[in-house]
HTML snippet that shows the backbone in 3Dmol.js (N, CA, C, O; Angstrom):
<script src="https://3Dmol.org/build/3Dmol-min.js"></script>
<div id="view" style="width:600px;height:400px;position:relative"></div>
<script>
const pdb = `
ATOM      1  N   UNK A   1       0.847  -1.166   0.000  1.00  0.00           N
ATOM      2  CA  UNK A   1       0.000   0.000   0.000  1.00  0.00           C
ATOM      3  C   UNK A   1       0.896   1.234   0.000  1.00  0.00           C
ATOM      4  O   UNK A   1       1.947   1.301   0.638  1.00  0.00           O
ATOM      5  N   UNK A   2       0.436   2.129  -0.707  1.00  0.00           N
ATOM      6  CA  UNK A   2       1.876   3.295  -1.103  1.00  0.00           C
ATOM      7  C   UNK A   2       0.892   4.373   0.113  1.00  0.00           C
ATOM      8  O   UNK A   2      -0.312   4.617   0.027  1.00  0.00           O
ATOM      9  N   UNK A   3       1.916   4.898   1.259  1.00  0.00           N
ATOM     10  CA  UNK A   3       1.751   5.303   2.412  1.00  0.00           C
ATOM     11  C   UNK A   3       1.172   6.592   1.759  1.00  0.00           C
ATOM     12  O   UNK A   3      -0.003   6.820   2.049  1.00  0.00           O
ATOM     13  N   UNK A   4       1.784   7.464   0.938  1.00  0.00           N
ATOM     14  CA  UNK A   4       1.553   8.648   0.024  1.00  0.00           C
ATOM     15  C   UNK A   4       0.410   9.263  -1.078  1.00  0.00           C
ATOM     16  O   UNK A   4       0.182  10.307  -1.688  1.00  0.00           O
ATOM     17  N   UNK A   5      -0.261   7.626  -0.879  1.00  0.00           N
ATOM     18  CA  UNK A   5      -1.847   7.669  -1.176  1.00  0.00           C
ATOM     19  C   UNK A   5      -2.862   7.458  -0.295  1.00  0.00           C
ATOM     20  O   UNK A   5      -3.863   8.115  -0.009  1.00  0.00           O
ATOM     21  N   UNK A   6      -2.495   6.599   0.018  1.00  0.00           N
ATOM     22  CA  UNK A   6      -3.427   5.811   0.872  1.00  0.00           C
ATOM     23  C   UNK A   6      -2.944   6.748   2.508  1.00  0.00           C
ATOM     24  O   UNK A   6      -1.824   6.820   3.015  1.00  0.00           O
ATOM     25  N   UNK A   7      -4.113   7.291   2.946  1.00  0.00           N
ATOM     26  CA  UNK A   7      -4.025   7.806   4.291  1.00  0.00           C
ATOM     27  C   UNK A   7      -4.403   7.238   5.320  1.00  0.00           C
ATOM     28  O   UNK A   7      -3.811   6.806   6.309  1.00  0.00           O
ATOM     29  N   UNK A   8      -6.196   7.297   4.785  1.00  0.00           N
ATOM     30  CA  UNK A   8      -7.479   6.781   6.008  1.00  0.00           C
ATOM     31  C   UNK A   8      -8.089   5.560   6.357  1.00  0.00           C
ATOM     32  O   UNK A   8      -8.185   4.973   5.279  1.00  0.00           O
ATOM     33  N   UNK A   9      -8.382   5.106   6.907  1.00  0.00           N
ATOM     34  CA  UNK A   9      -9.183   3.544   6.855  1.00  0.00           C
ATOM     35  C   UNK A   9      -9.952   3.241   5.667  1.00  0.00           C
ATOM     36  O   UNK A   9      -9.927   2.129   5.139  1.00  0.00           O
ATOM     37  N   UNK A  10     -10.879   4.561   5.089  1.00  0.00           N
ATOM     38  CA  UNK A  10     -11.712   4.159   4.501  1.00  0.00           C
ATOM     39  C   UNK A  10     -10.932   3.293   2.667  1.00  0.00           C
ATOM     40  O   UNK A  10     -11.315   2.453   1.853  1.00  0.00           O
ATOM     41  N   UNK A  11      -9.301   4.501   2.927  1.00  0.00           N
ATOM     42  CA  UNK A  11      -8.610   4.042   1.243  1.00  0.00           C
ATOM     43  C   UNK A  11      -8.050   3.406   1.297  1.00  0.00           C
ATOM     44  O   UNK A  11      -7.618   3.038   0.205  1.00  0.00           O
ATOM     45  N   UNK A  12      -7.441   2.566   2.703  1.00  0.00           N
ATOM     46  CA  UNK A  12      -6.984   1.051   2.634  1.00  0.00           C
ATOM     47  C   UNK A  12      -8.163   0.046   2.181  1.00  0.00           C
ATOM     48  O   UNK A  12      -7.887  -0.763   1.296  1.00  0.00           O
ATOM     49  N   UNK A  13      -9.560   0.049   2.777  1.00  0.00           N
ATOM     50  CA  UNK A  13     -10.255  -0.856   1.891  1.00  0.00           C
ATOM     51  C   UNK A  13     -10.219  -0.545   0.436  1.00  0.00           C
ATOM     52  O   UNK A  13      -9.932  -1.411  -0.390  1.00  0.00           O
ATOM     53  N   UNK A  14     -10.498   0.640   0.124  1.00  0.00           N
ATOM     54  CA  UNK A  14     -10.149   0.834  -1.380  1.00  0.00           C
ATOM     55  C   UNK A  14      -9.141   0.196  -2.037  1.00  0.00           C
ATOM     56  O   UNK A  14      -9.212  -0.539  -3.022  1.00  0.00           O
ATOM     57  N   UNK A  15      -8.189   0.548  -1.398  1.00  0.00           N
ATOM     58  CA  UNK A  15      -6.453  -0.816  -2.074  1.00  0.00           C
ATOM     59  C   UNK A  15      -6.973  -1.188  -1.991  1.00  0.00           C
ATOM     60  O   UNK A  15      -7.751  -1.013  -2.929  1.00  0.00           O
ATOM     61  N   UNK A  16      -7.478  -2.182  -0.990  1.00  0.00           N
ATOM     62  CA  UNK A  16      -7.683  -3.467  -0.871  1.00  0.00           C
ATOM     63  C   UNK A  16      -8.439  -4.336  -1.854  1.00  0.00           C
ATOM     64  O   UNK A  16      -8.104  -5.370  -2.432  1.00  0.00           O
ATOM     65  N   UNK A  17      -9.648  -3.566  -1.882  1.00  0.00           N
ATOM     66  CA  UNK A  17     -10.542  -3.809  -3.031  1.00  0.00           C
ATOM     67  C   UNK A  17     -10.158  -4.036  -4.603  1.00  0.00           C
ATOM     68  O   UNK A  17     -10.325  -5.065  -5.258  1.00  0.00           O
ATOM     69  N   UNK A  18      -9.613  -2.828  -5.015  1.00  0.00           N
ATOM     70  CA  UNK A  18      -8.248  -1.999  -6.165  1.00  0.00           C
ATOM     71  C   UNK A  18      -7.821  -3.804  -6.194  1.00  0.00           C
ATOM     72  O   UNK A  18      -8.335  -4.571  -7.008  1.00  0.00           O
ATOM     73  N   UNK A  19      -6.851  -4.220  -5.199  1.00  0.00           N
ATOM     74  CA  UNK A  19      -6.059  -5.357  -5.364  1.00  0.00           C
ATOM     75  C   UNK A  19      -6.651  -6.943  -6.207  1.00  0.00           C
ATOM     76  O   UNK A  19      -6.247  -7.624  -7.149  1.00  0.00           O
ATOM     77  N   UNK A  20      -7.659  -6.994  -5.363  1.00  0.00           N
ATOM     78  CA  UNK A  20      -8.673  -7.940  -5.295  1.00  0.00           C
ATOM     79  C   UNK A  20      -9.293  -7.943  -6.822  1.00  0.00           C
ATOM     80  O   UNK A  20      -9.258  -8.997  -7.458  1.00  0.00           O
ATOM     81  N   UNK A  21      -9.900  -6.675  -7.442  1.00  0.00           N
ATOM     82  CA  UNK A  21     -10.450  -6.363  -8.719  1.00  0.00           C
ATOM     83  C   UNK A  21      -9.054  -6.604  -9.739  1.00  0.00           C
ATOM     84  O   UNK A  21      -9.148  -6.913 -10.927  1.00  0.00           O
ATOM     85  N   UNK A  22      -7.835  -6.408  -9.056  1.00  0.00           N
ATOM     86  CA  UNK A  22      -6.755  -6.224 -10.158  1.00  0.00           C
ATOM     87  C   UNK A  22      -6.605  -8.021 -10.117  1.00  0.00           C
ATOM     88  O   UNK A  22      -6.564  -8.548 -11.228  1.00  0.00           O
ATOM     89  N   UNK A  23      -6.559  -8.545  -9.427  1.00  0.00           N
ATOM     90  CA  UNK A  23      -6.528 -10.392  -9.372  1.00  0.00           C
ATOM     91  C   UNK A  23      -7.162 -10.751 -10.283  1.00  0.00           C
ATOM     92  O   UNK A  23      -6.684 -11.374 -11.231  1.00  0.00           O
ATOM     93  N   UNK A  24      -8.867 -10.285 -10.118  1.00  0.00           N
ATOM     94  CA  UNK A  24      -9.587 -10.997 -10.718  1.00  0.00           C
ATOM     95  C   UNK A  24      -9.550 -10.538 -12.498  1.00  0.00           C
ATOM     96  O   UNK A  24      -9.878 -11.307 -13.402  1.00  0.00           O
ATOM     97  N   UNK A  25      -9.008  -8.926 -12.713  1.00  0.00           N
ATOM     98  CA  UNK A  25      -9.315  -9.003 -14.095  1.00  0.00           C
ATOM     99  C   UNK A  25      -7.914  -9.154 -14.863  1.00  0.00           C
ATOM    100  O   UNK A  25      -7.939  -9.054 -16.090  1.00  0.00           O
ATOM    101  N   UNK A  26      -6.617  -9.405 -14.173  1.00  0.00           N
ATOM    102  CA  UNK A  26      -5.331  -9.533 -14.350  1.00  0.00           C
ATOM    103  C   UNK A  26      -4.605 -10.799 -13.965  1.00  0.00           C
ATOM    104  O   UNK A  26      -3.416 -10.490 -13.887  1.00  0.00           O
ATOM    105  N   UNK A  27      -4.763 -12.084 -13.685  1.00  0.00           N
ATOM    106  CA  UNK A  27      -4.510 -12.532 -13.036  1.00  0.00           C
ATOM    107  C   UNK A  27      -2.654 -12.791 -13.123  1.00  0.00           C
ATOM    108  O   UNK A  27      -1.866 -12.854 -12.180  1.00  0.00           O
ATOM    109  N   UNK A  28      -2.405 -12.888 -14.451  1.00  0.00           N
ATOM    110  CA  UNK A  28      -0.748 -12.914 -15.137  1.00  0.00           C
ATOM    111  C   UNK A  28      -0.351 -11.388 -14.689  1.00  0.00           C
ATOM    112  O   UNK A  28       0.814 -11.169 -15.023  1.00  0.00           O
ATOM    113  N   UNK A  29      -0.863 -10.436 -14.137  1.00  0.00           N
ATOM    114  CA  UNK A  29       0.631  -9.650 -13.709  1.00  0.00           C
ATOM    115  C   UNK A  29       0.921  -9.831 -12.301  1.00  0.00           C
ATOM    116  O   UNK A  29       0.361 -10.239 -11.283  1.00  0.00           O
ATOM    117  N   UNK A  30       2.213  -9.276 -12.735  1.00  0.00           N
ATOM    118  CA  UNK A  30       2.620  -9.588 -11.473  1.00  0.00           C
ATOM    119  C   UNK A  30       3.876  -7.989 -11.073  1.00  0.00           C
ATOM    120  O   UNK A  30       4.104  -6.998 -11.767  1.00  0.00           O
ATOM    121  N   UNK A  31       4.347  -8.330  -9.900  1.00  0.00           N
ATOM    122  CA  UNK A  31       5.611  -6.447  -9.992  1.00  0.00           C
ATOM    123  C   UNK A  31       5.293  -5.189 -10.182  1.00  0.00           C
ATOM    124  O   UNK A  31       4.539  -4.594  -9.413  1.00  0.00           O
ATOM    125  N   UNK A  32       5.787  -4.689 -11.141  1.00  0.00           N
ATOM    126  CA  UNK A  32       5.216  -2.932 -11.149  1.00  0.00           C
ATOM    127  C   UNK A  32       4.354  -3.281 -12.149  1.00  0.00           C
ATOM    128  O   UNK A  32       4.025  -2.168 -12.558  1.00  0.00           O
ATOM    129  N   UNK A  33       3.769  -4.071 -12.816  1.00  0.00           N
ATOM    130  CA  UNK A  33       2.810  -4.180 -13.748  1.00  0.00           C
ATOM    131  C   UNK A  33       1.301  -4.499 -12.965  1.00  0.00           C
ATOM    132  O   UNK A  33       0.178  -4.085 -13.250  1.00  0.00           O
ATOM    133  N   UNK A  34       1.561  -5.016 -12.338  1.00  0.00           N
ATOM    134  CA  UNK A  34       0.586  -5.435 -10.821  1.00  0.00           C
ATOM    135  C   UNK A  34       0.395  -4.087 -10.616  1.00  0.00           C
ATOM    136  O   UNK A  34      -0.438  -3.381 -11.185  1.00  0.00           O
ATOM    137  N   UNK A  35       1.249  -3.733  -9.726  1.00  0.00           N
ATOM    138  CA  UNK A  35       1.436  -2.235  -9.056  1.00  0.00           C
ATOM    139  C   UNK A  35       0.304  -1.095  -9.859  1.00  0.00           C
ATOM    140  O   UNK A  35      -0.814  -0.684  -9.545  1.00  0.00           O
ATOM    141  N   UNK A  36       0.971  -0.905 -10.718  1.00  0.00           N
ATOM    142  CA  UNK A  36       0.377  -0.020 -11.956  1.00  0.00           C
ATOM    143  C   UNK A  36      -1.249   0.021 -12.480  1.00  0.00           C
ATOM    144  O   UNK A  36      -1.989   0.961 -12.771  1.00  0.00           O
ATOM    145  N   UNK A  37      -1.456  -1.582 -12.455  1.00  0.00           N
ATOM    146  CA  UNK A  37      -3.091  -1.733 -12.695  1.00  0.00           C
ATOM    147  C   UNK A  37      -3.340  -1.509 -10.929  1.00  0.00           C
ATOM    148  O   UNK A  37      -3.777  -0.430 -10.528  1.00  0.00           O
ATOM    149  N   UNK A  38      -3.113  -2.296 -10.249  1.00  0.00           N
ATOM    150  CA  UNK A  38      -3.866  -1.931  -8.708  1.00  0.00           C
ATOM    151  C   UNK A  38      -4.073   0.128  -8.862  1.00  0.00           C
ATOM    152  O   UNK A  38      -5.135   0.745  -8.787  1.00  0.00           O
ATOM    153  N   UNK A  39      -2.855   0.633  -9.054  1.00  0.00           N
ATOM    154  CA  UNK A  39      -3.032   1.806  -8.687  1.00  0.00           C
ATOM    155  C   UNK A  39      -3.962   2.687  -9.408  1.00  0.00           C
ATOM    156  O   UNK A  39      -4.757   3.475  -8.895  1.00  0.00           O
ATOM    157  N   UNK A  40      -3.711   2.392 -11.040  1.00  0.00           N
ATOM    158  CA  UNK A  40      -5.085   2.703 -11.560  1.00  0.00           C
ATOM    159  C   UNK A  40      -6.551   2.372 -11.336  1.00  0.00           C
ATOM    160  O   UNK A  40      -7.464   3.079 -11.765  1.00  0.00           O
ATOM    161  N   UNK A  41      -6.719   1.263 -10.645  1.00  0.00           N
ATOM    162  CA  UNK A  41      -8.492   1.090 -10.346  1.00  0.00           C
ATOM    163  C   UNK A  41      -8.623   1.952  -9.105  1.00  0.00           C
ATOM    164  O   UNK A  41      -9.685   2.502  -8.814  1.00  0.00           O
ATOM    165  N   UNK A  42      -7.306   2.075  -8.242  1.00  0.00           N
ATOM    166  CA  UNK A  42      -7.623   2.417  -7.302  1.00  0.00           C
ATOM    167  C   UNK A  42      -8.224   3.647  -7.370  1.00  0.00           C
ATOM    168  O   UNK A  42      -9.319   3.767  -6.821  1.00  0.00           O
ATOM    169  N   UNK A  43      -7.736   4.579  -7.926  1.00  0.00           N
ATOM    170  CA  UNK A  43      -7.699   6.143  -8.168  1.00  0.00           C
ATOM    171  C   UNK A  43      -8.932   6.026  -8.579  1.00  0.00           C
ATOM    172  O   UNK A  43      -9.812   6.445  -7.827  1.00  0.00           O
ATOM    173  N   UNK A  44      -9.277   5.474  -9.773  1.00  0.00           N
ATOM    174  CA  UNK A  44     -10.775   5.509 -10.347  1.00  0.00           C
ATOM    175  C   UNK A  44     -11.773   5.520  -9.340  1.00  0.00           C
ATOM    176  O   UNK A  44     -12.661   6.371  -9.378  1.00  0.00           O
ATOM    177  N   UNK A  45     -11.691   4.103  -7.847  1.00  0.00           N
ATOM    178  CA  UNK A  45     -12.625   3.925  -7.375  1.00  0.00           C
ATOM    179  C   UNK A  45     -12.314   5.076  -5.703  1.00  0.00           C
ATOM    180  O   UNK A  45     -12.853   4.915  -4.608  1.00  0.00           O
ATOM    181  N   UNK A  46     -11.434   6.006  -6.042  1.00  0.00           N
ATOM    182  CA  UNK A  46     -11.674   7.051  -5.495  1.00  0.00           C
ATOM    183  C   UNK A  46     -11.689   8.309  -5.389  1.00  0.00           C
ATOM    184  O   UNK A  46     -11.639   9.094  -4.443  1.00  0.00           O
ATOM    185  N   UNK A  47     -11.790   8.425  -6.841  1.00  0.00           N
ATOM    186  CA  UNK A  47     -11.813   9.494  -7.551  1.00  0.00           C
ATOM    187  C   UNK A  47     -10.644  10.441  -6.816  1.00  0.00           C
ATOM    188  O   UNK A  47     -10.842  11.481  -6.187  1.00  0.00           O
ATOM    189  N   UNK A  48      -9.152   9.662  -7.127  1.00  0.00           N
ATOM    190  CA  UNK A  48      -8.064  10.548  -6.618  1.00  0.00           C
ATOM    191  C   UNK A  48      -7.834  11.711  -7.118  1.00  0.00           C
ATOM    192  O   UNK A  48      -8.213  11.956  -8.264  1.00  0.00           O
ATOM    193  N   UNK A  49      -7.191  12.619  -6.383  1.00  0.00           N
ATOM    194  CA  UNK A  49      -6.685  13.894  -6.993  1.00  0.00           C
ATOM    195  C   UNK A  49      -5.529  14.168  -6.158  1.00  0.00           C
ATOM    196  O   UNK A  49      -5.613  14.095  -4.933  1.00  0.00           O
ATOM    197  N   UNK A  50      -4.466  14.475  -6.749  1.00  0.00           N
ATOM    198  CA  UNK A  50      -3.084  13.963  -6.042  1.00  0.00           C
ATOM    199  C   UNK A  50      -3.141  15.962  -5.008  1.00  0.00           C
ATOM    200  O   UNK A  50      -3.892  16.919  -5.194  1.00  0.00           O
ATOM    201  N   UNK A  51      -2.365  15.829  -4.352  1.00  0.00           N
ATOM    202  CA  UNK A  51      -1.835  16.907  -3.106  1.00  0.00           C
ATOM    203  C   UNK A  51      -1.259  17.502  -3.819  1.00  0.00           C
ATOM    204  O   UNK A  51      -0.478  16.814  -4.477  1.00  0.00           O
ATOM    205  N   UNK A  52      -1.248  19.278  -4.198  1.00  0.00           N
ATOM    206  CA  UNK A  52      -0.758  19.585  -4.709  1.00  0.00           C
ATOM    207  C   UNK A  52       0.678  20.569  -3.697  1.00  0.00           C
ATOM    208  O   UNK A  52       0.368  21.460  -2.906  1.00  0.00           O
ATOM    209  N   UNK A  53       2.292  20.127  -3.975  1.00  0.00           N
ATOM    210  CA  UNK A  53       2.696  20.689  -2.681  1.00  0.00           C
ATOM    211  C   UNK A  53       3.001  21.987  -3.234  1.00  0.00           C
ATOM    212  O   UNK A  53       3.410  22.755  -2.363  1.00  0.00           O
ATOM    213  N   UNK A  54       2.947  22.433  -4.262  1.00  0.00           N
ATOM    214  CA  UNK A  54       2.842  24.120  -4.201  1.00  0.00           C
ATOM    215  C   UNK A  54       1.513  24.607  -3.487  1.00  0.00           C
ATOM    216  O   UNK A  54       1.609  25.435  -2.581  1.00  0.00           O
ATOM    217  N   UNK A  55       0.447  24.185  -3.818  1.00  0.00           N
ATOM    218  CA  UNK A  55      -0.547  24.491  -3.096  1.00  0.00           C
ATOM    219  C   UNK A  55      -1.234  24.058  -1.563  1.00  0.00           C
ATOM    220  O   UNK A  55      -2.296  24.393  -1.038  1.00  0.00           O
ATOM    221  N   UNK A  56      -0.299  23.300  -1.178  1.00  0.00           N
ATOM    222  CA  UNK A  56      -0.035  23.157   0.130  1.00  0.00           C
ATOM    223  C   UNK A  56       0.830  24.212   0.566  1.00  0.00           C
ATOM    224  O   UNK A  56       0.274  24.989   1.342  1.00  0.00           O
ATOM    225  N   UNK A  57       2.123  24.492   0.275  1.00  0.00           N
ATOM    226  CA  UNK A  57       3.052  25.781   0.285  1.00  0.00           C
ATOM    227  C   UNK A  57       2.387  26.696   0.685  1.00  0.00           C
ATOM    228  O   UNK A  57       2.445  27.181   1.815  1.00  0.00           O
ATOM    229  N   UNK A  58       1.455  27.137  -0.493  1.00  0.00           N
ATOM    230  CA  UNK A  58       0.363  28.602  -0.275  1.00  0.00           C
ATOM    231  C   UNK A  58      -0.253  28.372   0.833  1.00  0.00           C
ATOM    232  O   UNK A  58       0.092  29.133   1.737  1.00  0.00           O
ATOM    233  N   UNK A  59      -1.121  27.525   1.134  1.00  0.00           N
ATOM    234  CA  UNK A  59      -1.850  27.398   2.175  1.00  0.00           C
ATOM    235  C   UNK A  59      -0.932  27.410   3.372  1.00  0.00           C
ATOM    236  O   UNK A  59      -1.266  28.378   4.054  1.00  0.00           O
ATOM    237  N   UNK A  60      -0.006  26.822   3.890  1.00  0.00           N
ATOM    238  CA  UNK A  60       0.564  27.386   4.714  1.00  0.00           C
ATOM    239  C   UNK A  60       1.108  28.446   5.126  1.00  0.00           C
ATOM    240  O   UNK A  60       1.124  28.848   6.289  1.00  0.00           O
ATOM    241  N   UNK A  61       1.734  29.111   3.880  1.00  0.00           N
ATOM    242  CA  UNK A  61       2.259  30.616   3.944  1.00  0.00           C
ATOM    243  C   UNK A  61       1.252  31.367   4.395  1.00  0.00           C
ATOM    244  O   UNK A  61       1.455  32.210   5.270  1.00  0.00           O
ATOM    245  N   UNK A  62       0.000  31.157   3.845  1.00  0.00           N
ATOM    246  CA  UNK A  62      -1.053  31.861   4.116  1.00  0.00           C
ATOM    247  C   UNK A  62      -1.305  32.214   5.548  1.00  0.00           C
ATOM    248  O   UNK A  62      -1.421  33.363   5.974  1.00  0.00           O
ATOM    249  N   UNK A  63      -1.389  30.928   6.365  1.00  0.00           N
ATOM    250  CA  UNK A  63      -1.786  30.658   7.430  1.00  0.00           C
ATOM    251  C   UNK A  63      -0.526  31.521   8.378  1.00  0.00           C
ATOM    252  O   UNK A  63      -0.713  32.536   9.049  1.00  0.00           O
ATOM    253  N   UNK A  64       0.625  30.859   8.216  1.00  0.00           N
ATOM    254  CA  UNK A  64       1.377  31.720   9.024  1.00  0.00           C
ATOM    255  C   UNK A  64       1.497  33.588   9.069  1.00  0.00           C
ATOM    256  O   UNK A  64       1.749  34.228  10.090  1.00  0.00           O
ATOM    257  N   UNK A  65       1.204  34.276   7.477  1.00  0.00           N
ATOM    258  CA  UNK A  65       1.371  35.319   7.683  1.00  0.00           C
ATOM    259  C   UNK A  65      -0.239  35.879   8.390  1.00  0.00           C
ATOM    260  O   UNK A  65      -0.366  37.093   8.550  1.00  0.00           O
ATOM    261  N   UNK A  66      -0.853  35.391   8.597  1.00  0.00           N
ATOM    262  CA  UNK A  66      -2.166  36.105   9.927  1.00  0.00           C
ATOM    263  C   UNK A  66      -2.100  36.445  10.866  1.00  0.00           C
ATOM    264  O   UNK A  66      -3.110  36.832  11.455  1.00  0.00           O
TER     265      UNK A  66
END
`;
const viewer = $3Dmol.createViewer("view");
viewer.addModel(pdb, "pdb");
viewer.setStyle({}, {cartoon: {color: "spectrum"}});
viewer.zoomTo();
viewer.render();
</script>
């Protein structure tokens, strides 16, 4: 489970799930080819949107200059 996605309880079942769906419609991969399909269903079935750290940046700058 990549620590850098996955945060909360609720998106470890998501891997989990992600994994399980990648078995059943992949069963021959295996490694970063594995990896790669798990991580794509995953995102789909949580409609990821990655952290943006410039815009984390701002938001903090923000916060501190108040």
């Amino acid at each position: 489970m990549p620590v850098n996605v996955v945060h909360t309880p609720e998106e470890e079942l998501a891997w989990e799930r992600a994994k399980a769906r990648a078995r059943e419609q992949y069963p021959e991969a295996e490694g970063a080819q594995f990896y790669r399909i798990v991580m794509a269903i995953y995102k789909k079935m949580v409609h990821y949107q990655p952290r943006s750290s410039a815009a984390a940046g701002k938001a903090a700058t923000g916060r501190r200059m108040r």
